[in-house]
C-alpha positions as CSV (number, residue, x, y, z in Angstrom):
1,X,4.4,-83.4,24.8
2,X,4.3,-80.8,22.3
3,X,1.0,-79.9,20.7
4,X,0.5,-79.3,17.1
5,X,-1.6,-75.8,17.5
6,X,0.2,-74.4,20.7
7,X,3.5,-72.6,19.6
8,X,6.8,-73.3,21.3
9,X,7.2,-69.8,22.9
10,X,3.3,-69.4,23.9
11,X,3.0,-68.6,27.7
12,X,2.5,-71.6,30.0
13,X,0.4,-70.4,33.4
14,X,1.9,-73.8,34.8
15,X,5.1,-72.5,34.8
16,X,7.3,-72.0,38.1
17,X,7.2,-67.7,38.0
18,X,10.4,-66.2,39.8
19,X,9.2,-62.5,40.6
20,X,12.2,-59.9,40.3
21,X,12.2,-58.2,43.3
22,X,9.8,-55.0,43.4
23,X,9.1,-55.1,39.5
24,X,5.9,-56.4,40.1
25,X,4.7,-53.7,42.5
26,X,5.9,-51.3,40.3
27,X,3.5,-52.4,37.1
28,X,0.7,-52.9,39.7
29,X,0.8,-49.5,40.6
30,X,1.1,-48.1,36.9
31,X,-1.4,-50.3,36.6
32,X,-3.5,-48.8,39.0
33,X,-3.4,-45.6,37.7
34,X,-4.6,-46.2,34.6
35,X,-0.8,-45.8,33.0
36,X,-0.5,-48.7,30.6
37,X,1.6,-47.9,27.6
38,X,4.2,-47.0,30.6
39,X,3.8,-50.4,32.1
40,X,4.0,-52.4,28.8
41,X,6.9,-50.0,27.5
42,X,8.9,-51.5,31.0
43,X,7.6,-54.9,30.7
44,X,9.4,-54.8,26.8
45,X,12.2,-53.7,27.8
46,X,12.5,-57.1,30.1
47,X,11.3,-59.0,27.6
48,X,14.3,-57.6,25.5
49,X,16.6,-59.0,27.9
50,X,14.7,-62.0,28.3
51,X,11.6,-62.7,26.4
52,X,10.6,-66.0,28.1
53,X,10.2,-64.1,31.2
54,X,7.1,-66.1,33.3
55,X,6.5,-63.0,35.4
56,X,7.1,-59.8,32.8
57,X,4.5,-61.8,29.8
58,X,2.0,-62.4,33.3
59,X,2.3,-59.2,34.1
60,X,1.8,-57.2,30.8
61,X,-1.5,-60.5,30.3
62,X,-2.5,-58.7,32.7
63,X,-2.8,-55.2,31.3
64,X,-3.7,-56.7,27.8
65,X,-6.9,-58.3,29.3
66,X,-8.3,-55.1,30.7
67,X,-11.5,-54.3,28.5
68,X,-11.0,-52.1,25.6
69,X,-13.4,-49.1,27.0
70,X,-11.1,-49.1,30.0
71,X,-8.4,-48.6,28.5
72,X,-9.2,-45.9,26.4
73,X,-10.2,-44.0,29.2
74,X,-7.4,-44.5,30.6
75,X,-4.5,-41.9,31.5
76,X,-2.2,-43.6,28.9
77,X,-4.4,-46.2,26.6
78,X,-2.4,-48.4,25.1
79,X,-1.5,-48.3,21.2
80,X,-2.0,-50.5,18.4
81,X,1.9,-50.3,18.1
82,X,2.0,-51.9,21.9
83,X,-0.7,-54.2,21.8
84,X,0.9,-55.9,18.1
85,X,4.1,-55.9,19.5
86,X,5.6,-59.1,18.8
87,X,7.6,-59.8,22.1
88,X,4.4,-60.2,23.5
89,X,3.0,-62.9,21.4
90,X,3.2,-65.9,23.7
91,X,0.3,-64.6,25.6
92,X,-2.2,-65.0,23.1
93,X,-4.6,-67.4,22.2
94,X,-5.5,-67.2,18.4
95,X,-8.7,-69.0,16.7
96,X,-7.6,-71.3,14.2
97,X,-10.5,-70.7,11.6
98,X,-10.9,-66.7,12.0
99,X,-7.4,-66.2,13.1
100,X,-9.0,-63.8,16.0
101,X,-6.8,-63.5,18.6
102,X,-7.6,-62.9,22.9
103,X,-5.5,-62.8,25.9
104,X,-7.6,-66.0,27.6
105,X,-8.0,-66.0,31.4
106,X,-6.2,-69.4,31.9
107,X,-3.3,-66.7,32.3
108,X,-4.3,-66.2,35.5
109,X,-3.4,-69.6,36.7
110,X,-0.8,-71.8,37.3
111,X,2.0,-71.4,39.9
112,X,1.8,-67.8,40.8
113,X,-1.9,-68.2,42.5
114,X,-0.9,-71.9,43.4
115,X,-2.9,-73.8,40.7
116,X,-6.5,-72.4,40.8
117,X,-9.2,-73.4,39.1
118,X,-11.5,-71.8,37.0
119,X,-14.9,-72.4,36.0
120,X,-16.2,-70.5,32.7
121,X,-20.3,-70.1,32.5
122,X,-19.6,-68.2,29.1
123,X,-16.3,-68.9,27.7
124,X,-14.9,-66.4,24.7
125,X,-13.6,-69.7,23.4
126,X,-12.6,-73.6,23.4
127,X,-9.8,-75.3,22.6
128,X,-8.3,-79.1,22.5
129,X,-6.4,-80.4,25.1
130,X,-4.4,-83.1,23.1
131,X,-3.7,-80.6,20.4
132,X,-4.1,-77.2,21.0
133,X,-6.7,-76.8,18.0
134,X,-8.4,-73.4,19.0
135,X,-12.1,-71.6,18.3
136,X,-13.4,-68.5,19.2
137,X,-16.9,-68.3,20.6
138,X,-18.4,-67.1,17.2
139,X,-17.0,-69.7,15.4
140,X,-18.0,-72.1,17.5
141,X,-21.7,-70.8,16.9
142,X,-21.3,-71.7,13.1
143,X,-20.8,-75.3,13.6
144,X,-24.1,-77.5,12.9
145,X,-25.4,-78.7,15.9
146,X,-26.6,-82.5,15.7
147,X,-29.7,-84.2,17.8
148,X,-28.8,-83.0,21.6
149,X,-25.9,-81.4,20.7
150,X,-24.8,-77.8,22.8
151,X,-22.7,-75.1,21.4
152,X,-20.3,-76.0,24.1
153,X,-19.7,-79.8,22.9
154,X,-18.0,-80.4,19.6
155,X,-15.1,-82.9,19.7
156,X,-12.0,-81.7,18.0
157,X,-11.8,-81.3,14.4
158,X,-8.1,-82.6,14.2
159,X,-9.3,-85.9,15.2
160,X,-7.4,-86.4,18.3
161,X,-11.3,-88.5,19.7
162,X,-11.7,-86.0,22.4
163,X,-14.3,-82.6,23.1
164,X,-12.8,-79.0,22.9
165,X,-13.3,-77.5,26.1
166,X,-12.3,-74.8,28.5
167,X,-10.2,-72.9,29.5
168,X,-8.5,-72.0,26.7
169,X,-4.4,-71.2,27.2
170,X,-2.1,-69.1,25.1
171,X,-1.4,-70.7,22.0
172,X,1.3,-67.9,20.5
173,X,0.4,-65.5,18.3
174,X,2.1,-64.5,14.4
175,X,3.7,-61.9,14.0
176,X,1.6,-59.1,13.6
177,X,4.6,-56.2,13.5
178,X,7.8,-56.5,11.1
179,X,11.0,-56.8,13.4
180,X,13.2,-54.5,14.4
181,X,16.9,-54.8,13.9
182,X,19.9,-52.0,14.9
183,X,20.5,-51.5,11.2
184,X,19.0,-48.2,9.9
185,X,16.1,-48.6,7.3
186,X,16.7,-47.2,4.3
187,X,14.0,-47.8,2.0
188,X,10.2,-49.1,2.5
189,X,8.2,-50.5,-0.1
190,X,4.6,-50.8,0.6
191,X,2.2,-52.9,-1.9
192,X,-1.4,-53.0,-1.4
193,X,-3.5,-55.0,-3.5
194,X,-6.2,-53.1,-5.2
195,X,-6.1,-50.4,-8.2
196,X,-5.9,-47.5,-5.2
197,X,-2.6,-46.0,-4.2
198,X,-2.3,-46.1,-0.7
199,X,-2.6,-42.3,0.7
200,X,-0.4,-40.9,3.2
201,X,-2.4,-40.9,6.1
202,X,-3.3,-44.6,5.7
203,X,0.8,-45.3,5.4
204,X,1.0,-43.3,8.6
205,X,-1.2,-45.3,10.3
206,X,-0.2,-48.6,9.2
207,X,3.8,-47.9,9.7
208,X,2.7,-46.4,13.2
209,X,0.6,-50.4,14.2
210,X,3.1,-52.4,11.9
211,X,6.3,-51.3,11.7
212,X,6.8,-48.6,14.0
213,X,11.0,-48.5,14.0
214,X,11.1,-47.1,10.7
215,X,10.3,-43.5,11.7
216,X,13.4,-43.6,13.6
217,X,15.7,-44.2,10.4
218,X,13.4,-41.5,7.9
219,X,13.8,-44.3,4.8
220,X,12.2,-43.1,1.7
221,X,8.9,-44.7,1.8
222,X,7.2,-45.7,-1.7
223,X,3.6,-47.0,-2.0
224,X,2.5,-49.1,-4.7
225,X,-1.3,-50.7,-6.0
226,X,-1.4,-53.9,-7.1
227,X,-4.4,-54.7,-9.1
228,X,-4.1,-58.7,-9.2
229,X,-2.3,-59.9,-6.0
230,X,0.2,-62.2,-7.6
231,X,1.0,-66.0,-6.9
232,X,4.8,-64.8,-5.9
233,X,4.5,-61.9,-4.4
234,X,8.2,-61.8,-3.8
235,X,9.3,-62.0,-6.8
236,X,7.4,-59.7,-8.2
237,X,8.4,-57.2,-5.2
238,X,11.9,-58.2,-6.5
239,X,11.0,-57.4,-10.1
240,X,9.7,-54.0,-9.4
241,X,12.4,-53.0,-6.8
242,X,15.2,-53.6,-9.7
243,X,13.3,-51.4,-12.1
244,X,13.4,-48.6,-10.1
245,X,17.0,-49.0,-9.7
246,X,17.5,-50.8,-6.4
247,X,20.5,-52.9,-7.1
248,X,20.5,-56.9,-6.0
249,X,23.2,-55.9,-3.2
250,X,20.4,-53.7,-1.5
251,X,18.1,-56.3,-2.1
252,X,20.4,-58.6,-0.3
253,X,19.6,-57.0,3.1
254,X,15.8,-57.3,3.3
255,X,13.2,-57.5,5.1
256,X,10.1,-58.5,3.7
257,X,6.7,-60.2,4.3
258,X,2.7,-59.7,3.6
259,X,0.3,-58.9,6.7
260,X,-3.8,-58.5,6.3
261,X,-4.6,-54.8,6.9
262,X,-7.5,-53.9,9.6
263,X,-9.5,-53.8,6.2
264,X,-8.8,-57.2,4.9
265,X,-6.7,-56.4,2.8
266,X,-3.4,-57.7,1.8
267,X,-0.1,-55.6,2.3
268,X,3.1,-56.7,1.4
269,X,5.7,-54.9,2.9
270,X,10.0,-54.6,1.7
271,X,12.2,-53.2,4.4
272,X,15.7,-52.3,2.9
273,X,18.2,-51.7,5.7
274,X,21.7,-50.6,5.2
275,X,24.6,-52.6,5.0
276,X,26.3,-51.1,8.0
């Protein structure tokens, strides 16, 4: 039955996992000595081949879930640029109200440790198990509380007559990075809302988390401030674009879309690629 909140691709723990033959020893031991971004970076490249891979989006759950001050203690922390990396979306779960997103342990179920259980004391979150509706721990904590009520029993705000509860699974994730396509990038187009022109190191940084294919190609990168986010932000991306002389052709082969900075705030972003 498919349910409303959990995306079609998000990672199911109760599906069958077919190991490939020594690839899982192989991340375990990167693993093990502290070298994530070089276990992720071989994990991708599987899912690149195959992105519904069971035992590749398990295995790189697991390195997502270590805690963040292991990581960065690590030999090779991972990078934003990994850890936004849309291939592995499926292994998130994603709050529906703060959009706050967590690897939940209910990836550590399922077929490959033959249908545990788990029992969470203190779980980060709760979700519904007719329809996938999802809330972190902190929201959870701003919902009023009637006569005999607990923080842990609120029945689902969809409607669906039953309590959210744990564990939570992966519901998917949005995109958080732009995609990356064969074609060389040719131009970039940055608009932040706000009268400030976005410097160079914050383009850096943001390309680096975002978008990070586009050093590859060297496009010419413009950055514009937009004072009043418009209602179309498309069309006025368009608008501005042809005054500076990109022709409709160009425009043609886009990419574009708008993403919510680590600063809350909104960037709309215009990839031009070339035609061959």
């Amino acid at each position: 039955m498919r349910r409303r909140f959990i995306m079609p691709d998000a990672f199911d723990p109760d599906r069958e996992v077919i190991p490939t033959p020594g690839f899982g020893r192989k991340i375990e031991e990167l693993q093990r000595a502290g070298r994530y971004r070089t276990a992720i970076e071989d994990i991708l490249r599987i899912l690149d081949r195959d992105p519904a891979n069971q035992e590749a989006l398990f295995l790189a759950a697991n390195i997502l879930s270590i805690p963040r001050t292991q990581q960065l203690t690590a030999a090779e922390p991972l990078t934003d640029a990994l850890t936004f990396d849309r291939r592995l979306n499926p292994v998130w779960a994603v709050c529906q109200q703060c959009e706050r997103s967590w690897v939940p342990n209910s990836v550590h179920l399922g077929s490959i440790f033959g249908g545990a259980q788990l029992h969470i004391m203190n779980p980060i979150g709760q979700q519904c198990p007719t329809c996938g509706y999802t809330l972190c721990h902190e929201c959870l904590k701003q919902i009023p509380l009637g006569l005999g009520m607990s923080i842990y029993s609120h029945p689902c705000p969809q409607g669906c007559g039953v309590d959210l509860t744990a564990p939570v699974h992966p519901t998917g994730r949005r995109n958080l990075q732009f995609s990356r396509r064969p074609q060389r990038v040719t131009h970039v187009f940055i608009f932040r809302e706000g009268p400030i022109q976005p410097d160079t190191p914050y383009i850096q940084a943001f390309l680096e988390t975002r978008s990070p294919d586009v050093f590859e190609s060297r496009p010419k990168i413009f950055a514009v401030p937009v004072g009043q986010w418009p209602d179309d932000v498309d069309f006025y991306a368009i608008a501005f674009l042809l005054e500076k002389g990109v022709t409709k052709e160009m425009i043609e082969n886009w990419e574009t879309g708008t993403i919510i900075d680590d600063n809350g705030t909104k960037v709309h972003v215009v990839k031009l690629y070339a035609s061959r």
